[in-house]
C-alpha positions, 0 to 999 in steps of 0.5 A: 373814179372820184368819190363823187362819180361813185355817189352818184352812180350807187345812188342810182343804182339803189332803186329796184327798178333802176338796178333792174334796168341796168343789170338787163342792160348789161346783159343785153350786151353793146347793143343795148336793148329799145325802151319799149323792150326794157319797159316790157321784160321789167313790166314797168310803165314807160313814164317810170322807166323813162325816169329810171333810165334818165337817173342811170345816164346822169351818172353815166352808167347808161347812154342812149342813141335814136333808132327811127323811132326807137331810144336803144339804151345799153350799159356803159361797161367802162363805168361799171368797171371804173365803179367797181374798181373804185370799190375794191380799190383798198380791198381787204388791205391788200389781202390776196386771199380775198382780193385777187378772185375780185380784181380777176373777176374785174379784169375780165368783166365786159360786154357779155361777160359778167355774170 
């Protein structure tokens, strides 16, 4: 991941309804979770969701797919590895001690597994 990717996605996250949003998708797994259901768990009005879950697409940290009448959003857990990764990448100066529970907690993040 370039500096530039990894601006673009903390700025997105950095917003209380955005992060909410995302860490609900993340736990939603790889099916991803219908707006109106998003809209409803974070009792946000569908016009800021909307623009919340636009801003978390354009970074790539959410992507969406139709349903009927439906918007599915779910979590691009490949971005969310490629941002913390990108973080980590110089951790500590190679310290293991603090690195290695990180770089395991990393390793084994996917869908339904982070926590």
């Amino acid at each position: 991941m370039k500096a530039k990717q990894a601006i673009s996605a903390l700025s997105a996250l950095a917003h209380d309804g955005r992060l909410a949003a995302f860490r609900l998708l993340i736990k939603a797994g790889p099916e991803g979770m219908a707006a109106g259901d998003i809209a409803a768990r974070l009792k946000m009005p569908p016009s800021s969701l909307s623009t919340n879950l636009l801003l978390l697409s354009n970074a790539g940290l959410v992507s969406s797919r139709r349903d009927g009448r439906s918007i599915i959003y779910r979590a691009d857990y490949g971005a969310m590895r490629d941002l913390l990764g990108f973080l980590i990448e110089d951790c500590c100066n190679g310290s293991s001690e603090i690195c290695t529970p990180l770089a395991v907690t990393l390793a084994t993040c996917g869908p339904g597994k982070c926590r």
